[in-house]
Residue, then its C-alpha position, 0 to 999 in steps of 0.5 A: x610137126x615131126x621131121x624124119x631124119x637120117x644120120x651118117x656119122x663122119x669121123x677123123x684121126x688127126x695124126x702127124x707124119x709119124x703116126x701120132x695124134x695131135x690137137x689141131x687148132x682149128x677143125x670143121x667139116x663141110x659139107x657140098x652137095x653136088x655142085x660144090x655149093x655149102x649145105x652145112x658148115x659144122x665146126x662143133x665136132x666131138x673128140x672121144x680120141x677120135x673127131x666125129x660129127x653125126x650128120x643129119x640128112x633130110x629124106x627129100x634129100x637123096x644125092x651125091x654130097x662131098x665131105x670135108x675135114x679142114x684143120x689147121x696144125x702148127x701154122x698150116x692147113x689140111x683138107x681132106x674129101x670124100x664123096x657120098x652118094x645118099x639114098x633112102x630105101 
């Protein structure tokens, strides 16, 4: 069996308020799809000094999707979120 996947690669600088990085204690990423239902709960993130996570899509699955960082520092939480809008060509 052969699946053809897409990727997109998400990525993050956690910095604090005055620009510096910082090691947060919980980090992940959610992915939505359109109508705010989880597709994909990602909480093994990679951190080359930057956190990324490379998504994979499948190719039946066009659409608008919502990305979101949530990370925990110093007793409180942060979310961050974009809207993609996935199509294959």
């Amino acid at each position: 069996m052969f699946i053809c996947k897409n990727t997109i690669k998400v990525s993050a600088e956690i910095e604090d308020i005055n620009g510096n990085p910082v090691e947060p204690s919980v980090i992940k990423v959610n992915i939505y799809d359109s109508s705010y239902q989880l597709v994909e709960s990602i909480t093994d993130i990679s951190n080359d000094g930057n956190y990324y996570y490379i998504y994979y899509t499948l190719p039946d699955a066009p659409g608008k999707y919502i990305c979101e960082w949530y990370c925990e520092y110093l007793n409180n939480s942060y979310v961050k979120r974009s809207l993609w809008n996935v199509t294959f060509v």
